[in-house]
C-alpha positions in Angstrom: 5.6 -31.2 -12.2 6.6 -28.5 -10.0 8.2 -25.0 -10.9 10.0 -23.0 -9.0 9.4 -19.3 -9.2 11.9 -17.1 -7.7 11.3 -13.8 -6.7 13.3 -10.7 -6.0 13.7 -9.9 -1.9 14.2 -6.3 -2.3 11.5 -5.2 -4.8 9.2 -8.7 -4.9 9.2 -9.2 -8.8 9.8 -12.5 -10.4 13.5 -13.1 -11.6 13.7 -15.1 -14.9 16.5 -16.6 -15.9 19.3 -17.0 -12.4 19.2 -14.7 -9.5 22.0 -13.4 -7.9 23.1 -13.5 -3.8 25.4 -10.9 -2.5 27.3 -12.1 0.0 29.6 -9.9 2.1 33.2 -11.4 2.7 34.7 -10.6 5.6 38.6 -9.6 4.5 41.8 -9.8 6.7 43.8 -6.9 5.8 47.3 -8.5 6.0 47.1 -11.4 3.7 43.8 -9.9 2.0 42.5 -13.3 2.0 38.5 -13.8 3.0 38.3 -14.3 6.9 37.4 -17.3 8.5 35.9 -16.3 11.8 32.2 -16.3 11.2 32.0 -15.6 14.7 31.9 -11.9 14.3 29.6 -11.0 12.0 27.1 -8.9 12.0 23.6 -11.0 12.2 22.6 -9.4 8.4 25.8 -11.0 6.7 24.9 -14.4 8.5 21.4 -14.5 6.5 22.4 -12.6 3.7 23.4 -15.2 1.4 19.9 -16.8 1.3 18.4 -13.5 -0.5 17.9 -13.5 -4.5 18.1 -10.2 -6.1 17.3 -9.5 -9.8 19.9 -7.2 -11.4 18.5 -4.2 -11.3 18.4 -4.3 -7.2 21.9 -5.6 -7.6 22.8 -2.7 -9.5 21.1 -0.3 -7.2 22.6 -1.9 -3.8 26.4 -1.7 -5.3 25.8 1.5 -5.7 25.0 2.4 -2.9 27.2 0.5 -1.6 30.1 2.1 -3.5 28.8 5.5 -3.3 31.3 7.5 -0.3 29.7 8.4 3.0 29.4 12.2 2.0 27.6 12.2 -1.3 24.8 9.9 -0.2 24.1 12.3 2.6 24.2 14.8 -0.1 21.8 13.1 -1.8 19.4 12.3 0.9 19.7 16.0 1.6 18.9 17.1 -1.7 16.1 14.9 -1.6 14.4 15.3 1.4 14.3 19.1 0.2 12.5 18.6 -3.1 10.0 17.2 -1.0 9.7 19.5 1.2 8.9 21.7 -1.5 7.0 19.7 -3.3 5.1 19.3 -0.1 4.7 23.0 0.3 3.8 23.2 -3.3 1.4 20.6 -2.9 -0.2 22.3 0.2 -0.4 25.7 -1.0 -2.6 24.5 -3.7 -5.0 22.6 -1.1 -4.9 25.6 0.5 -6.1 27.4 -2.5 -8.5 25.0 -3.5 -9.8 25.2 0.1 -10.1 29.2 -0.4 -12.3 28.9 -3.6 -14.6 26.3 -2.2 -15.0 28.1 1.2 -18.7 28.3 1.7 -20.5 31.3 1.0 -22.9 32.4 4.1 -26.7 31.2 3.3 -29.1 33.8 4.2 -31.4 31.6 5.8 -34.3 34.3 6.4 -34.3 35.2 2.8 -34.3 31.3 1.9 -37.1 30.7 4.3 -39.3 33.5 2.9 -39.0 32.5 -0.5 -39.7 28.8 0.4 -43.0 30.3 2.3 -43.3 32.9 -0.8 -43.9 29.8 -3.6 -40.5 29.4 -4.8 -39.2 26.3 -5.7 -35.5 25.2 -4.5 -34.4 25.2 -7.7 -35.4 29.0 -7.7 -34.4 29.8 -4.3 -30.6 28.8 -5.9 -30.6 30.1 -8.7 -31.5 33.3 -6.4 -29.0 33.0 -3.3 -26.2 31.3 -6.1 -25.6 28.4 -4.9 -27.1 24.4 -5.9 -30.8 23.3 -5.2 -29.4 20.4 -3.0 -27.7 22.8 -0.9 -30.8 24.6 -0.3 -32.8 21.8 0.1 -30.6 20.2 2.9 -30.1 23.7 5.0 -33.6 24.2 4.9 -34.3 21.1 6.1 -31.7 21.5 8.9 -33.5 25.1 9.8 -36.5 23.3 10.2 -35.2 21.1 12.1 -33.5 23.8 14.6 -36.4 25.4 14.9 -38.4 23.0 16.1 -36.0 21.5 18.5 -36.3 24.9 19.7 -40.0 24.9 20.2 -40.1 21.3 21.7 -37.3 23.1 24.4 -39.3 25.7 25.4 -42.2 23.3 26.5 
């Protein structure tokens, strides 16, 4: 047994129970009968009445369909500027979580004399105020420098 499922072309959910096609009808304005020349039509009317809609697209496309010209663009404007500043907002506070993590300078020298002094990373940290894996990583790329440096000068 087969079962067809029909699904929704504007949002892609499943549509129990009957979908619904919107078909634009082409109207002559002096009889205000539906037009018969199918000649003229726009290419999205030809293939619109294969689509399935559930009603909550419906709903939305008459809508906007019935909404005037000037109060969607009002819309759209009023939109596209809570965006914007939710945007900004949004930025601002990468920007201030940017500020807070910026990276303190490592005194290096000091690190390395307490490394060649006994201390232990964990101490050296808790010392310059920052994690033992941090110190354990730039010290290891000091090291590394510094003997690059010494292979150059060969």
């Amino acid at each position: 047994m087969r079962i067809a499922r029909i699904t929704c072309d504007r949002c892609g959910k499943e549509i129990a129970g009957n979908p619904i096609s919107i078909i634009p009808v082409y109207t002559d304005r002096e009889t205000q009968y539906a037009a018969i020349d199918t000649e003229n039509r726009a290419p999205q009317a030809k293939t619109q009445g294969s689509k399935d809609y559930c009603e909550n697209c419906t709903i939305k496309i008459l809508e906007y369909a019935n909404t005037p010209a000037g109060k969607e663009k009002v819309k759209k404007e009023t939109a596209k500027k809570e965006t914007q500043a939710a945007a900004k907002a949004k930025a601002s506070t990468v920007k201030d979580t940017a500020e807070k993590k910026e990276r303190k300078k490592l005194d290096m020298g000091k690190a390395m004399a307490l490394k060649e002094g006994g201390w232990t990373n964990k101490q050296i940290a808790e010392e310059l105020g920052t994690t033992e894996n941090t110190i354990a990583v730039e010290l290891s790329r000091y090291r590394k420098r510094l003997m690059e440096g010494n292979n150059e000068k060969r």
